[in-house]
Backbone as JSON Lines, residues from 0, in Angstrom:
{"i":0,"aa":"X","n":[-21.4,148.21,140.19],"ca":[-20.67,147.04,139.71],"c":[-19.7,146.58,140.79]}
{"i":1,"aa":"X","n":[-19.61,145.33,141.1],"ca":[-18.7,144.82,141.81],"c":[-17.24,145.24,141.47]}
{"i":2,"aa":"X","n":[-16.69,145.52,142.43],"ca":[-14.83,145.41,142.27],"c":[-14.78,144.41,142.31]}
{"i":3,"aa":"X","n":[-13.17,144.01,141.38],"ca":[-12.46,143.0,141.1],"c":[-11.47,143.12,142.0]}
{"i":4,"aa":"X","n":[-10.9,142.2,143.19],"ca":[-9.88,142.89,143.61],"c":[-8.4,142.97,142.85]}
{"i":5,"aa":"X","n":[-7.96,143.61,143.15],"ca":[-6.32,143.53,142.41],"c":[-5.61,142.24,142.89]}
{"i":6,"aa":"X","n":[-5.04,141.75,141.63],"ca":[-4.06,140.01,141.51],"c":[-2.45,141.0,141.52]}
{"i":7,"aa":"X","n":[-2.41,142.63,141.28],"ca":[-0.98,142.51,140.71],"c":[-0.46,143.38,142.01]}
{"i":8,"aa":"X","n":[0.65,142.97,142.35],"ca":[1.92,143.78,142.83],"c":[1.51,143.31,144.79]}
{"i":9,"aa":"X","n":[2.1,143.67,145.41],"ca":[2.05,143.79,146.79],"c":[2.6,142.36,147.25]}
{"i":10,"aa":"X","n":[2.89,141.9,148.47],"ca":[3.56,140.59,148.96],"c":[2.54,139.27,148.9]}
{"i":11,"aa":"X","n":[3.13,138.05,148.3],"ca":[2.1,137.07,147.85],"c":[3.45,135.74,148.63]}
{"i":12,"aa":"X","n":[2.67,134.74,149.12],"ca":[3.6,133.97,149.6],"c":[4.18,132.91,148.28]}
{"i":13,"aa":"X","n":[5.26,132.69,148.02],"ca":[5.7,131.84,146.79],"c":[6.08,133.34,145.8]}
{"i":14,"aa":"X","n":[5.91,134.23,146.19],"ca":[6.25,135.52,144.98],"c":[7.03,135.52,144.69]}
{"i":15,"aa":"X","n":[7.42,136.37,143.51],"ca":[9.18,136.35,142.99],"c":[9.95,135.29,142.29]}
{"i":16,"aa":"X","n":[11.03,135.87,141.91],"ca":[12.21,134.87,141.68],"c":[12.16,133.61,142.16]}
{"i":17,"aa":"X","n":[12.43,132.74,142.2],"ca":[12.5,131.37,142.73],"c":[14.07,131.14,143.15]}
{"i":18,"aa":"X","n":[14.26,130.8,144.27],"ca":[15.51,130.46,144.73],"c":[16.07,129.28,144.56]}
{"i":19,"aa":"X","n":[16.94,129.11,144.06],"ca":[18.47,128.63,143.67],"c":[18.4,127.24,144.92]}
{"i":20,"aa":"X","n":[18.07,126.33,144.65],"ca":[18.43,124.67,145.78],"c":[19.58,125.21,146.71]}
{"i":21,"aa":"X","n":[19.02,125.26,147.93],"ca":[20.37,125.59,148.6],"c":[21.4,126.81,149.13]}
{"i":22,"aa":"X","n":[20.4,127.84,148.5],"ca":[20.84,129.13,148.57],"c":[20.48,129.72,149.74]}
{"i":23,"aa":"X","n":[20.99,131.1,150.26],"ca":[20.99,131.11,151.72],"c":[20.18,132.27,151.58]}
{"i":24,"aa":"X","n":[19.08,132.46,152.62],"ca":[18.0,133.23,152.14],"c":[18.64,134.79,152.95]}
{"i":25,"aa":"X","n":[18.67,136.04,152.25],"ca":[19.21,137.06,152.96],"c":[18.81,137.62,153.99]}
{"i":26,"aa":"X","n":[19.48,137.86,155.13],"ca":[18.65,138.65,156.27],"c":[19.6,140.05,156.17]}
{"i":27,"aa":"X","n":[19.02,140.85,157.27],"ca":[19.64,141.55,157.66],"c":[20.57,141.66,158.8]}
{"i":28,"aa":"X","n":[22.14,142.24,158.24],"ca":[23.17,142.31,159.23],"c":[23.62,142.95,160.28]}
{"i":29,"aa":"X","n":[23.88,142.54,161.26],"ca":[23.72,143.43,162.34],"c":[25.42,144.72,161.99]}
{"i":30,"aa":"X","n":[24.54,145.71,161.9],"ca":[25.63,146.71,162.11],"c":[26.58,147.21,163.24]}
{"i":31,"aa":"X","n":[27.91,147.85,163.16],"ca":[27.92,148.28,164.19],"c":[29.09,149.35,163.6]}
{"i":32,"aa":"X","n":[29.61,150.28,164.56],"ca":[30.62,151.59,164.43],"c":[31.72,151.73,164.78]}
{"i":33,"aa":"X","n":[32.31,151.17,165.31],"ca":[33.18,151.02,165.8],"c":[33.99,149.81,165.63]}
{"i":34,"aa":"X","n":[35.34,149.46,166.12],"ca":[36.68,148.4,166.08],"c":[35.98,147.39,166.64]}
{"i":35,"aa":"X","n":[35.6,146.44,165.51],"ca":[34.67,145.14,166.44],"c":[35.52,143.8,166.3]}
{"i":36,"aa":"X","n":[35.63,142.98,167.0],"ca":[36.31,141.51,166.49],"c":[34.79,140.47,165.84]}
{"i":37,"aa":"X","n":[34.66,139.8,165.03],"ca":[34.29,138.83,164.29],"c":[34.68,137.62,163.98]}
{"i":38,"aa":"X","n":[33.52,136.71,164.09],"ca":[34.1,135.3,163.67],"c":[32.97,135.52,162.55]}
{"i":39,"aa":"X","n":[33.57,134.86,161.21],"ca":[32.98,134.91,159.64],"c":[33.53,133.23,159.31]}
{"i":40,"aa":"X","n":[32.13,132.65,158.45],"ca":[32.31,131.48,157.92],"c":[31.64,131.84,156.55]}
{"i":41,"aa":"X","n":[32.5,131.18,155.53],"ca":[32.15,131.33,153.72],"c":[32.17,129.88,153.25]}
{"i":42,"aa":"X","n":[31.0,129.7,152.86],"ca":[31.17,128.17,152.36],"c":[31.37,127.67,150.6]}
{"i":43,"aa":"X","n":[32.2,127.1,149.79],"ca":[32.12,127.25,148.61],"c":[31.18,126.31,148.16]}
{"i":44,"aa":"X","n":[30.41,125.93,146.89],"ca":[30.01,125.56,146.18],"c":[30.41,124.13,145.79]}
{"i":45,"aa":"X","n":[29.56,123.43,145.62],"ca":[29.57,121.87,146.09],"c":[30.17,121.0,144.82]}
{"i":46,"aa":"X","n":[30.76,122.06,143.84],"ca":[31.57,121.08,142.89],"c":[33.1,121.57,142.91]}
{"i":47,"aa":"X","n":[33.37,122.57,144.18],"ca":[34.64,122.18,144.44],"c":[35.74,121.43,144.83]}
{"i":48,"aa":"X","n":[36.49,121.34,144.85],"ca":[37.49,120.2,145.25],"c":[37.69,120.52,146.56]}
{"i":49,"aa":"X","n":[38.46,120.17,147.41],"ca":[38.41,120.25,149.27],"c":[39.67,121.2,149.02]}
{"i":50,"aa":"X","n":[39.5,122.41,149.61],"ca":[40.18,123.68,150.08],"c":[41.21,123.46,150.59]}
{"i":51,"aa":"X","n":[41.54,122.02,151.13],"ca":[42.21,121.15,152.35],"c":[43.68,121.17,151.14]}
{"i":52,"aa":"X","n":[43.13,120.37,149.93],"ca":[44.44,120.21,149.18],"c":[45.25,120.91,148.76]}
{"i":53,"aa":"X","n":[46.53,120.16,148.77],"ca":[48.02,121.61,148.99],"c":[47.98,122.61,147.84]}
{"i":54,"aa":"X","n":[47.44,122.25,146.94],"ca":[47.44,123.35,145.91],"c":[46.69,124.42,145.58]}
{"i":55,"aa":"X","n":[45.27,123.89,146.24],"ca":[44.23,125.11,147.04],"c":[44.63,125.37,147.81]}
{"i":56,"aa":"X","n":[44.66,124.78,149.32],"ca":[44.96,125.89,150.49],"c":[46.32,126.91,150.08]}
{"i":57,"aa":"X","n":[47.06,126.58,149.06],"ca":[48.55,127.63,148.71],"c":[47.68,128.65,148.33]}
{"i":58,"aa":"X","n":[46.28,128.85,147.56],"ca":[46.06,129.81,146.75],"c":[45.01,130.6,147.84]}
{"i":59,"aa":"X","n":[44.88,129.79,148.89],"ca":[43.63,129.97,149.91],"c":[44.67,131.13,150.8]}
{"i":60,"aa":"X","n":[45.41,130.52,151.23],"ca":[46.71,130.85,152.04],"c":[47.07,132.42,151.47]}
{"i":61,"aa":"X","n":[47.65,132.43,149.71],"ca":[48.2,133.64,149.35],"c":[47.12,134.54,149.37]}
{"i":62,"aa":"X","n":[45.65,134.2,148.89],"ca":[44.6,135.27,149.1],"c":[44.41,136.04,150.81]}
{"i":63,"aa":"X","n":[44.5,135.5,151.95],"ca":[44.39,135.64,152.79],"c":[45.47,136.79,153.57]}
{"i":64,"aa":"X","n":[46.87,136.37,152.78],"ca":[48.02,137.05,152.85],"c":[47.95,138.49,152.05]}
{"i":65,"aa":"X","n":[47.09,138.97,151.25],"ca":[47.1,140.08,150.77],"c":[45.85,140.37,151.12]}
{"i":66,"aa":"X","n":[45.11,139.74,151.8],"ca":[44.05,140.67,152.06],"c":[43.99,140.94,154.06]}
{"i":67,"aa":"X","n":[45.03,140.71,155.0],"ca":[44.82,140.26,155.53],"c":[45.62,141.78,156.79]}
{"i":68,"aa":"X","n":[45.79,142.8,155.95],"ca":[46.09,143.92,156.68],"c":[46.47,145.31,156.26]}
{"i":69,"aa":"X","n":[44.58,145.46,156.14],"ca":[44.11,146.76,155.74],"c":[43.76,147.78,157.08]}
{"i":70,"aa":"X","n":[43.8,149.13,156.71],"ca":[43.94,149.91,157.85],"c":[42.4,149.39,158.87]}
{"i":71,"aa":"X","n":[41.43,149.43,158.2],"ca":[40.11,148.78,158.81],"c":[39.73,147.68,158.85]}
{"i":72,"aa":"X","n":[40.34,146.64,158.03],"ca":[40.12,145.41,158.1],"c":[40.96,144.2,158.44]}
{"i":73,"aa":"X","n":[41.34,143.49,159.52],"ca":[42.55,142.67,159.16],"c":[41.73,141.39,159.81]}
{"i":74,"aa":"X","n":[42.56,140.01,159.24],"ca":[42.36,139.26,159.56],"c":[43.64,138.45,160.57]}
{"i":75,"aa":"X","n":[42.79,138.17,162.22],"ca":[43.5,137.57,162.94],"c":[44.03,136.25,163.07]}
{"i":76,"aa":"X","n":[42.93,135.53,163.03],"ca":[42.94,134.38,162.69],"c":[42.19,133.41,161.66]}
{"i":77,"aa":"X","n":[42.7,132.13,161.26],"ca":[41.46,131.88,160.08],"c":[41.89,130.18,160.62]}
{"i":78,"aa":"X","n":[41.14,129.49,159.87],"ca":[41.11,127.85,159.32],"c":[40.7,127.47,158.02]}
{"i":79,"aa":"X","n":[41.03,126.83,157.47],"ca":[40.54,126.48,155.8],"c":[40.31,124.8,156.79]}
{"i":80,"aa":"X","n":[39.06,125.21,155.95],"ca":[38.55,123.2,156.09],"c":[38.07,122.97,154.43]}
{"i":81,"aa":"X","n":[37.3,122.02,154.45],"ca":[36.93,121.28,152.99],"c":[36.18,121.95,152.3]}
{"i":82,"aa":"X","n":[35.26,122.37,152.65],"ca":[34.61,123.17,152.27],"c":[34.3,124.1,152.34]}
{"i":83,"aa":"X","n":[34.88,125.12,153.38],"ca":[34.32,126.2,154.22],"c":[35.28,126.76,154.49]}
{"i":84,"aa":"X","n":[35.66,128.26,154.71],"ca":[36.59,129.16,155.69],"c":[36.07,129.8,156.61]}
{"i":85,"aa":"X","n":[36.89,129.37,158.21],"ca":[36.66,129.91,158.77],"c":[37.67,130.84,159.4]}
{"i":86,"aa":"X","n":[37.04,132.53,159.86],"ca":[37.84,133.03,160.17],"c":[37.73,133.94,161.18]}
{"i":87,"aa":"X","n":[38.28,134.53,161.78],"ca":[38.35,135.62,162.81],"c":[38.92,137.15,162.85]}
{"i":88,"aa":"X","n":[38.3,137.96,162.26],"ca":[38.66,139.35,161.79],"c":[38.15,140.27,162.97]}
{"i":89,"aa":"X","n":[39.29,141.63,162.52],"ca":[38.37,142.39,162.96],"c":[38.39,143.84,161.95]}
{"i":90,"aa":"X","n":[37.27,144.12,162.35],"ca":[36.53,145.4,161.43],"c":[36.29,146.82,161.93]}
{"i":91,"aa":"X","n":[36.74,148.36,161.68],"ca":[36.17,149.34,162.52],"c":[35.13,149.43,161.93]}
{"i":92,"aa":"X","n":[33.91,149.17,161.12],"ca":[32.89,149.26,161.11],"c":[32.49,148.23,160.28]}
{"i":93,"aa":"X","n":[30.59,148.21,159.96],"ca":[30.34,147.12,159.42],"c":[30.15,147.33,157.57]}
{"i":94,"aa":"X","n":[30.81,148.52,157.29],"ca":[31.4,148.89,155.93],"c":[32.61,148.44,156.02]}
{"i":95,"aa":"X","n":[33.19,148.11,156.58],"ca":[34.71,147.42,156.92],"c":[34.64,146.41,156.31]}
{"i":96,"aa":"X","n":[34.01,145.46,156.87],"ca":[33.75,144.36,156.85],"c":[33.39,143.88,155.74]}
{"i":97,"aa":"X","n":[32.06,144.34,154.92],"ca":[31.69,144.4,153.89],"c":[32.75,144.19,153.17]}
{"i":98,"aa":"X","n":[33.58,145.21,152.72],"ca":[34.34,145.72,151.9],"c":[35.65,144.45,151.45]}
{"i":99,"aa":"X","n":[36.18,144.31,153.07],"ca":[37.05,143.64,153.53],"c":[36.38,142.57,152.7]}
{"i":100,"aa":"X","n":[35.52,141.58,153.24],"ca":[35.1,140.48,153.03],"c":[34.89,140.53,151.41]}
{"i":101,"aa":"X","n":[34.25,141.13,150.94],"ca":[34.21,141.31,149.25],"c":[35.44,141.07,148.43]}
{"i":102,"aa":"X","n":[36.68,141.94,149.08],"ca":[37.65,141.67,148.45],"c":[38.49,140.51,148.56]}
{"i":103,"aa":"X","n":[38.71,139.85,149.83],"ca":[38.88,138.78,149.76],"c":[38.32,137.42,149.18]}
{"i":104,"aa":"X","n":[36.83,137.48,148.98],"ca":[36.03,136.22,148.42],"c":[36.24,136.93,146.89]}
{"i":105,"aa":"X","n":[36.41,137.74,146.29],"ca":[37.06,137.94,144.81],"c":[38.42,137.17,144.81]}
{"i":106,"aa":"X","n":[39.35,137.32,145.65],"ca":[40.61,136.89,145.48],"c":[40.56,135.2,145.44]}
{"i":107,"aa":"X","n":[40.39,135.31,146.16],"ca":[39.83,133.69,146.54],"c":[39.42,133.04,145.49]}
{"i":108,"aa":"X","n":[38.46,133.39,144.8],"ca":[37.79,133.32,143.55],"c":[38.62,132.79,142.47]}
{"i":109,"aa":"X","n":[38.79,134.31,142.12],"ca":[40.24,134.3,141.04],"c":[40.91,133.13,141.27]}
{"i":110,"aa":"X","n":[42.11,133.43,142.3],"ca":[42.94,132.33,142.59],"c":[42.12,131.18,141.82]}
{"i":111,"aa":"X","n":[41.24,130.59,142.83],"ca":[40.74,128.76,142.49],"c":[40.58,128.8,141.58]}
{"i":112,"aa":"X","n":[39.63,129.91,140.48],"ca":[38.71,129.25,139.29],"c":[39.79,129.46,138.21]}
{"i":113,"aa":"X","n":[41.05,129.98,138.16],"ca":[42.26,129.99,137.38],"c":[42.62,128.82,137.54]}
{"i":114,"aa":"X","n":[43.05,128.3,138.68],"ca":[43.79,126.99,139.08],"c":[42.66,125.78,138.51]}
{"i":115,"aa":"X","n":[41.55,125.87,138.76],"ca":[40.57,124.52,138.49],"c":[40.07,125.19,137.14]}
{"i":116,"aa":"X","n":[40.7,125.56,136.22],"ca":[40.12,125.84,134.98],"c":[38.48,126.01,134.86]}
{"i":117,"aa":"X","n":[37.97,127.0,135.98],"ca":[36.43,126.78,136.31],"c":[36.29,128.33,136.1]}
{"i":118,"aa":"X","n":[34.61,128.45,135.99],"ca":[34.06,129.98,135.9],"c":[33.09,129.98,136.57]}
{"i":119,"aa":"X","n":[32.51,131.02,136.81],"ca":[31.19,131.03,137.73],"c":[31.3,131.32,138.92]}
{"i":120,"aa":"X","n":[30.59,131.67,140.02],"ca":[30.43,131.66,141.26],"c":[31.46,130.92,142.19]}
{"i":121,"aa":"X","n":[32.09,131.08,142.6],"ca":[32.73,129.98,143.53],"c":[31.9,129.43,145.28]}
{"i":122,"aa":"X","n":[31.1,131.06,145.45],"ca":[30.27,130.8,146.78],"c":[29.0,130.63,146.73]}
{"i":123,"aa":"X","n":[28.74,129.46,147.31],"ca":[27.53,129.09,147.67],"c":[26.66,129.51,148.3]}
{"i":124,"aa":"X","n":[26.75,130.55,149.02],"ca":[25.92,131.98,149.77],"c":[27.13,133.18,150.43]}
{"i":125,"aa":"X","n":[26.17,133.57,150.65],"ca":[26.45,135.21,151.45],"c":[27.7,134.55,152.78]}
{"i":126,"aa":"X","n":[28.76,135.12,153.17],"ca":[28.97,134.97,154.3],"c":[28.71,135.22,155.64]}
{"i":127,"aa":"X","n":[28.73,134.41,156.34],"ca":[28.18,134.45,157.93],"c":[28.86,135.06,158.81]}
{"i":128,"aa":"X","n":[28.65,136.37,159.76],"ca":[29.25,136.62,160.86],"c":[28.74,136.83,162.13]}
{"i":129,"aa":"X","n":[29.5,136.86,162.9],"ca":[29.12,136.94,164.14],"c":[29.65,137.61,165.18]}
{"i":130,"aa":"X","n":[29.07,138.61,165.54],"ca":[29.85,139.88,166.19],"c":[29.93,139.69,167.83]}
{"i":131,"aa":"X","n":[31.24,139.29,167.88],"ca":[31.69,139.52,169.14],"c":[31.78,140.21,170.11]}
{"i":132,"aa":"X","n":[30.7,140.07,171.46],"ca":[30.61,140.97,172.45],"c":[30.95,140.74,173.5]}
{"i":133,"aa":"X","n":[31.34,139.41,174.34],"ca":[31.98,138.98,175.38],"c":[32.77,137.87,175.41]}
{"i":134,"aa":"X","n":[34.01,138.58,176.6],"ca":[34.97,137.63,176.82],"c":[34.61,136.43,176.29]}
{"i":135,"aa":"X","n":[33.81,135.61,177.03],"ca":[33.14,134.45,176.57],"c":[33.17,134.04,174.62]}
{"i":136,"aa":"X","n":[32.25,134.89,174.52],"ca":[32.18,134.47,172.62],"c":[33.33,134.81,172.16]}
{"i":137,"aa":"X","n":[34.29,135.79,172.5],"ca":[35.56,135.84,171.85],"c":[36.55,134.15,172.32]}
{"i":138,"aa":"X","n":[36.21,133.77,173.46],"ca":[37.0,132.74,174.02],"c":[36.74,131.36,173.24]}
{"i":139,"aa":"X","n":[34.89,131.16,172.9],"ca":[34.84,129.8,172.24],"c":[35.27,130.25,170.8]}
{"i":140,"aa":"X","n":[34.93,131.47,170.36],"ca":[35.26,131.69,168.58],"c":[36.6,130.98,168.52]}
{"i":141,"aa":"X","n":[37.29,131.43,169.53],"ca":[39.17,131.42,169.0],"c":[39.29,129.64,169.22]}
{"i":142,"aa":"X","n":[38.66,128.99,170.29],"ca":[38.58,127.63,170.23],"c":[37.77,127.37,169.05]}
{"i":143,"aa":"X","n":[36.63,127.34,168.35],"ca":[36.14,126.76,167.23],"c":[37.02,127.38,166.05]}
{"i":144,"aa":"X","n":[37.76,128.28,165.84],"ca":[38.39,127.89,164.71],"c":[39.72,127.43,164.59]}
{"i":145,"aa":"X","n":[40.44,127.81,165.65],"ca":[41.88,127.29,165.74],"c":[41.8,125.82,165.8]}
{"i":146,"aa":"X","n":[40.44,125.0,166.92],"ca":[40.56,123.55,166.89],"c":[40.18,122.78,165.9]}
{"i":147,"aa":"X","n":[39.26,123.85,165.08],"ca":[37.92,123.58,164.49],"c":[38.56,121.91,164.04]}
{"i":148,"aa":"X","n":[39.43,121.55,162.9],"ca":[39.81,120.3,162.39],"c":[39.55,119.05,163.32]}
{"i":149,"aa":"X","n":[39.81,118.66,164.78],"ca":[39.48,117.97,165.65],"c":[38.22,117.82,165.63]}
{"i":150,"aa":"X","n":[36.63,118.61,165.16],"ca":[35.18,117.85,164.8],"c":[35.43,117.3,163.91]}
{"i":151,"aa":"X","n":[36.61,116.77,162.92],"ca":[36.38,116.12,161.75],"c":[36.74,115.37,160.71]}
{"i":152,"aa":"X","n":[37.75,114.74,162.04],"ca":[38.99,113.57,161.86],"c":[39.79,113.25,162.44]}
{"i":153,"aa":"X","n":[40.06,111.79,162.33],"ca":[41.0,110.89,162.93],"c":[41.85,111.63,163.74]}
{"i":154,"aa":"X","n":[42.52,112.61,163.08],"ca":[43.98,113.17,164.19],"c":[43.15,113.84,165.34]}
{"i":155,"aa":"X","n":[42.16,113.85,165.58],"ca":[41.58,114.7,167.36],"c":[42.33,113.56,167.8]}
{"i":156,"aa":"X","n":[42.41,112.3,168.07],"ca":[42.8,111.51,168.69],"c":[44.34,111.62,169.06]}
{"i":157,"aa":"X","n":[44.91,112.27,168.24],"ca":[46.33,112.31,168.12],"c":[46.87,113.58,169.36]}
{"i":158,"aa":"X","n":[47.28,113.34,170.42],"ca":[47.93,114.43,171.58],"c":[48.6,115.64,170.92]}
{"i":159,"aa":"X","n":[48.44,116.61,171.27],"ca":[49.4,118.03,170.75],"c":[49.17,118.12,169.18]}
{"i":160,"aa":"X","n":[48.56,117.51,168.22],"ca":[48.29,118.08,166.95],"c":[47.5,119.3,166.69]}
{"i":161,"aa":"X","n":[48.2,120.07,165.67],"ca":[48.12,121.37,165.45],"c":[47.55,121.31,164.22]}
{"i":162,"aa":"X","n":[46.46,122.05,163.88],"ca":[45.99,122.02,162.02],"c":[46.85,122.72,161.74]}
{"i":163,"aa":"X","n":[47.84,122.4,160.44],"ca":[48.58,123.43,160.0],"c":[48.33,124.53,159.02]}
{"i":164,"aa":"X","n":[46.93,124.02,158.53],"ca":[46.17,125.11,157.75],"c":[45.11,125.81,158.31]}
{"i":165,"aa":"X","n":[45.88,126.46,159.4],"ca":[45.56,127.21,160.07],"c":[46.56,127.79,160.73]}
{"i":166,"aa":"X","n":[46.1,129.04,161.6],"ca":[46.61,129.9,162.11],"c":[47.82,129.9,163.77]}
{"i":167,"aa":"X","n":[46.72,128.35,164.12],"ca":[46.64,127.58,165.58],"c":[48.69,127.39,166.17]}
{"i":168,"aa":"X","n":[49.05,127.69,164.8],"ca":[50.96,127.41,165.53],"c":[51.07,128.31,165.92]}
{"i":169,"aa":"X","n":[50.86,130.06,165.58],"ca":[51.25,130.97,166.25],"c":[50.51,131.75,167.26]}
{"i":170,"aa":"X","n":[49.64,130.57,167.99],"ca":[48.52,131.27,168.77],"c":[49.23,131.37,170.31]}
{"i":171,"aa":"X","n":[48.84,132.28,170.74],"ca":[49.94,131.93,172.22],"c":[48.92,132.0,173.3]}
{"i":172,"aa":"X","n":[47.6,131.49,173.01],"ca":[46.84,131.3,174.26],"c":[46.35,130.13,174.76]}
{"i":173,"aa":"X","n":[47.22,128.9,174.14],"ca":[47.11,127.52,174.68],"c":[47.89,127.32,175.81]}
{"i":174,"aa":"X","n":[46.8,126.54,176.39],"ca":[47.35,126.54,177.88],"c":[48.73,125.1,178.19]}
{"i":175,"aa":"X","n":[48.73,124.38,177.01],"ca":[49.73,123.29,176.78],"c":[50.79,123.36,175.61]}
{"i":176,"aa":"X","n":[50.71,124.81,174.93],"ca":[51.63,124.83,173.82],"c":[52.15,126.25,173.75]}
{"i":177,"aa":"X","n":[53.51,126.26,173.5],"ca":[54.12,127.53,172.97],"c":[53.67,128.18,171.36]}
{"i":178,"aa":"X","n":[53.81,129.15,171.07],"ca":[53.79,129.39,169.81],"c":[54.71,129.36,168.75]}
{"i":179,"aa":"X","n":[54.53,128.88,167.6],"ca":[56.06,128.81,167.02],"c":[56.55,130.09,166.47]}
{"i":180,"aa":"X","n":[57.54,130.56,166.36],"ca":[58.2,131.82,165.89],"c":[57.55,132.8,166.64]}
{"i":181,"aa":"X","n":[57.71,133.61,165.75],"ca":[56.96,134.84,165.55],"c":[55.81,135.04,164.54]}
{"i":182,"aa":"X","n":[54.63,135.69,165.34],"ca":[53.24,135.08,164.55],"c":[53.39,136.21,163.34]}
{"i":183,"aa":"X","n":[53.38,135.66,162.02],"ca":[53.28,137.02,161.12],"c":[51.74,137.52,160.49]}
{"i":184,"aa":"X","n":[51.65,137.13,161.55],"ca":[49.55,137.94,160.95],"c":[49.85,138.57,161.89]}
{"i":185,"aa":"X","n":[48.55,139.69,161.33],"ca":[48.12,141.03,162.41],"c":[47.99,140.7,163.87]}
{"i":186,"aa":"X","n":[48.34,141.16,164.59],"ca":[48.15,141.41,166.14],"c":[46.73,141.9,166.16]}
{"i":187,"aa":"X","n":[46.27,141.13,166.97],"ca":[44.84,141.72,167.48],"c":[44.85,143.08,168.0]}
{"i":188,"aa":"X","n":[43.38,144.4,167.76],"ca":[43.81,145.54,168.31],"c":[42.82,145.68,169.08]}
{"i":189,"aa":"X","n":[41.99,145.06,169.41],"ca":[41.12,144.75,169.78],"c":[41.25,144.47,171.01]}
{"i":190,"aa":"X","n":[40.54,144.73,172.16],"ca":[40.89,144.25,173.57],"c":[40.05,142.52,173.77]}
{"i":191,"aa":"X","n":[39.13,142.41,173.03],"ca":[38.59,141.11,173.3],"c":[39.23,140.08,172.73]}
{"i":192,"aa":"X","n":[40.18,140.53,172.02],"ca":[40.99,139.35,171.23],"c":[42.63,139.34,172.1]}
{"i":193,"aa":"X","n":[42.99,140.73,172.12],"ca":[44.23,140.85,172.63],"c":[44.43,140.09,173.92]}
{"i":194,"aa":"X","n":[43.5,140.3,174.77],"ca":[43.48,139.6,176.37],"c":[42.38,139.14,176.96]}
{"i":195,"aa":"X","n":[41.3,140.1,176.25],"ca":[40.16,139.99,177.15],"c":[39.13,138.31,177.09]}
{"i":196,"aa":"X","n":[39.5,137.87,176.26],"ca":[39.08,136.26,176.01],"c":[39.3,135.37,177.28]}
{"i":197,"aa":"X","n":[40.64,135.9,177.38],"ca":[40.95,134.96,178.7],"c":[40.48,134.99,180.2]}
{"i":198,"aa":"X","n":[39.21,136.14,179.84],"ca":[38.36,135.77,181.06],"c":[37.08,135.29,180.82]}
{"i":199,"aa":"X","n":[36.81,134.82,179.51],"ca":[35.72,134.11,179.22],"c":[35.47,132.52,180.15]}
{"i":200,"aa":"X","n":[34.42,132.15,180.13],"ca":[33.98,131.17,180.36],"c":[35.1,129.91,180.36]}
{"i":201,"aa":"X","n":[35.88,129.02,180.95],"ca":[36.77,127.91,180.53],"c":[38.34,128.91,180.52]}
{"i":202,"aa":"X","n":[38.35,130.14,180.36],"ca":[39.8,130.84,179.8],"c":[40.96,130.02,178.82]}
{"i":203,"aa":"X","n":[41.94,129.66,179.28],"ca":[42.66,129.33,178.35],"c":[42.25,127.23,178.13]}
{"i":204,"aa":"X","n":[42.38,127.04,176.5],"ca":[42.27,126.07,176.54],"c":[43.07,125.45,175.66]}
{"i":205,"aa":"X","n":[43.24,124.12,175.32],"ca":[44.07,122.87,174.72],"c":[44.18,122.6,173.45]}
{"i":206,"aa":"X","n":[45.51,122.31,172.99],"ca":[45.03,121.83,171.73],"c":[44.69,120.66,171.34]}
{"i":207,"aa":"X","n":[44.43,119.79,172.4],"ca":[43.83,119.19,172.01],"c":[41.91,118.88,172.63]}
{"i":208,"aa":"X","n":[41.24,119.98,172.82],"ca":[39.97,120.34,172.88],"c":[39.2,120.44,172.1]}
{"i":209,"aa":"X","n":[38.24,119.64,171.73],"ca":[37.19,119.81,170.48],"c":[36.02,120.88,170.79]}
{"i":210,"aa":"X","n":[35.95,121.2,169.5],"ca":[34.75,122.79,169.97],"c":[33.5,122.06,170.05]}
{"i":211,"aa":"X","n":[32.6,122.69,170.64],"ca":[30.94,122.15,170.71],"c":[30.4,123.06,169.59]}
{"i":212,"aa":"X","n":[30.93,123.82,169.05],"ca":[30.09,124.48,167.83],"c":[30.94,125.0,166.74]}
């Protein structure tokens, strides 16, 4: 008698669950063991209000402030834009990170969906990182998020403007601006953040420089 071949189980293209419009399909993350610096972007969900406004970024702001210096995880620098956070951490491992990042996109959470009388998901996928290995990528990261606001409005035009929802006032590696005060986020421990950037590609740059990415 002829075999039938088997219809059930094994990989079929279209198989499974059906994904969510828009959802970010999972890969795998690159690990690593050691004190790494990171640039991470989290994007929220497209019936939020812009992150930008003073009463979000306050709640964006206080989440960031308690999550923002753990023995393995701290965050150096960040930007809140409209839709998206971007930020610059660093991690001693990539359970760090994890962890780190989990607890903060809960806080985050909380915060907004209290404030916007909302439930559900607040993120629209997995967050993105990107593990920093030379001068160079540590040098454009710290330019794409400190400038990042200049891809995306009127004030690039404006000389010496600083996003203030961001980190960019107490940065002291502009080559045309002092820093204001004393920076109260974590000190980089990191050698690619602490100095070693500034032998990247371009070294120190402007605030008023728009990022290419």
């Amino acid at each position: 008698m002829r075999k039938i071949p088997s219809t059930w189980g094994g990989w079929r293209p279209g198989a499974g669950r059906p994904r969510k419009p828009g959802a970010e399909q999972k890969v795998k993350r690159e690990r690593f063991s050691s004190r790494s610096a990171l640039r991470v972007t989290n994007l929220v969900c497209d019936d939020v209000p812009s992150l930008r406004s003073p009463t979000l970024a306050d709640e964006v702001n206080a989440a960031f402030w308690e999550s923002a210096r753990r023995d393995d995880f701290r965050i150096v620098h960040y930007s809140i834009q409209t839709d998206r956070l971007h930020l610059i951490v660093e991690a001693d491992n990539w359970r760090a990170l994890t962890g780190g990042m989990t607890r903060l996109k809960i806080r985050v959470a909380r915060r907004l969906n209290r404030l916007l009388d909302r439930t559900g998901t607040l993120w629209a996928q997995r967050y993105e990182s990107e593990l920093l290995q030379t001068p160079t990528d540590a040098r454009n990261a710290l330019l794409s998020v400190l400038n990042r606001r200049r891809k995306h409005q009127e004030q690039q035009a404006q000389p010496g403007w600083i996003d203030p929802l961001s980190t960019a006032r107490w940065f002291d590696g502009y080559s045309d601006r002092a820093p204001d005060d004393d920076n109260p986020w974590p000190r980089p421990l990191t050698a690619l953040l602490a100095e070693g950037w500034l032998r990247g590609r371009g070294g120190r740059f402007s605030v008023d420089d728009v990022p290419e990415t």
